[in-house]
N, C-alpha and C positions, 0 to 999 in steps of 0.2 A: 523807122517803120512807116510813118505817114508819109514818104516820097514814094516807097517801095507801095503802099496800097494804092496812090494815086497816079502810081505807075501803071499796076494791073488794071483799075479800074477804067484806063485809059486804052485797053488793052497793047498794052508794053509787053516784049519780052521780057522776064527780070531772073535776071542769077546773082544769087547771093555765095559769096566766098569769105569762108571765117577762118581767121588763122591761127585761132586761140584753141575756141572751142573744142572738142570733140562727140562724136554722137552721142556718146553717154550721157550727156548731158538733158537731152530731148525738153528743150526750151519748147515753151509755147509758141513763143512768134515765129519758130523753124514748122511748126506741127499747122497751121493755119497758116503760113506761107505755101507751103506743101499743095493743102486742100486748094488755095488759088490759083495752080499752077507754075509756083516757083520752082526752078532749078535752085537747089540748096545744097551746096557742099560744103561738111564739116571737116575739116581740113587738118587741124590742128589736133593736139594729145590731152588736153585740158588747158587750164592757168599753166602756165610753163612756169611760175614762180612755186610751182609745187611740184616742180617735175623731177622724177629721180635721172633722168637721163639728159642734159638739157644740148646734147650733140643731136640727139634723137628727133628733141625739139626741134632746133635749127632747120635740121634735114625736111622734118614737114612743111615747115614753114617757107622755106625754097619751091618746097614741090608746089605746095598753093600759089607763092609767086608766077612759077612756071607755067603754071594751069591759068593760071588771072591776069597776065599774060597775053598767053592765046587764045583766051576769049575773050578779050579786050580788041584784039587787035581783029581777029577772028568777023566781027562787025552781028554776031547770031544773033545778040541783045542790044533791047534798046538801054537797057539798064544793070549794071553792073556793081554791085555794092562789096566793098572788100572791107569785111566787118573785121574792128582791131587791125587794123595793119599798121598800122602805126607803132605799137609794140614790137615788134621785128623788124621795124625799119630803123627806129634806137638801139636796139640791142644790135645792131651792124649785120645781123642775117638777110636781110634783103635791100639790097645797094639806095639807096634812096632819090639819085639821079635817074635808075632806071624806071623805076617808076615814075617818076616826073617825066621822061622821053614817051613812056608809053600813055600816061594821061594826054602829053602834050600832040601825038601823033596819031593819036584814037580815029576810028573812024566819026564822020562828023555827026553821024546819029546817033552813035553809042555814047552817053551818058554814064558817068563815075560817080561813087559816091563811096568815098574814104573814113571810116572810124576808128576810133579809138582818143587815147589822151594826149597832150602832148604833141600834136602834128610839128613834122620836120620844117622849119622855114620855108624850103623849097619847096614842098608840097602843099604849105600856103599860100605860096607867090602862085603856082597853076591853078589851084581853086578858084572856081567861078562865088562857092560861098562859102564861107567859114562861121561857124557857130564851135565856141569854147563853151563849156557847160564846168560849172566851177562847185566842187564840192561845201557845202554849208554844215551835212552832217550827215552820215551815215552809218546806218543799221549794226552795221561787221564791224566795227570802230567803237559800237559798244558791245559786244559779244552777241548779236544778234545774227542769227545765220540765214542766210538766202532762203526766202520763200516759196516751193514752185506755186506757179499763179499768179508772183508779184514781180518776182526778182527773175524767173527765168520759166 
């Protein structure tokens, strides 16, 4: 979130692409990216680890590919954030070379910015920077459930 507001405030294009989430969820950082002008697609069905259909999953998660993609390449934004991708590019639903070709073939002002856990080797070797963020202890781990306000 702090690359994305020093994006705006730089005045940057910025589109944000989630491949987890879906609108149901109406996180705050989606609702005040909004009010600053971000393109925000919520792309995905929820946590796919709670998903009754996970073919269903998959298929969204191609389609946000698809979509992240050609506006990667597309050149509209200066800043492109593909929230969670990572998660569908372990589960084998999004090829993970192809993504690596289209970071690596970007246009040269368009700017990537890849999350989630676990990044694929590959897609650490083309980052410009990588940050691990390592769990010490969380809320859900003790039966504490997500906050809106804190957690989303």
């Amino acid at each position: 979130m702090g690359t994305l507001l020093r994006a705006v405030a730089r005045g940057w294009r910025v589109c944000v692409i989630q491949f987890i989430k879906s609108g149901r969820w109406k996180a705050g950082e989606e609702a005040i990216a909004r009010r600053l002008g971000v393109e925000w697609w919520t792309m995905g069905d929820g946590f796919s680890w709670e998903s009754a259909d996970l073919d269903r999953s998959a298929a969204l998660a191609r389609s946000a590919w698809e979509a992240a993609k050609a506006t990667i390449a597309s050149g509209a934004f200066d800043l492109v954030v593909l929230d969670e991708i990572t998660y569908p590019m372990n589960w084998g639903w999004i090829p993970t070379a192809e993504v690596v070709a289209t970071i690596r073939n970007r246009p040269v002002h368009v700017n990537v910015v890849a999350t989630g856990r676990d990044a694929p080797p590959a897609l650490v070797e083309v980052a410009d920077t990588v940050t691990e963020m390592q769990k010490v202890r969380h809320a859900y781990d003790r039966g504490i459930r997500a906050h809106r306000g804190i957690d989303f």
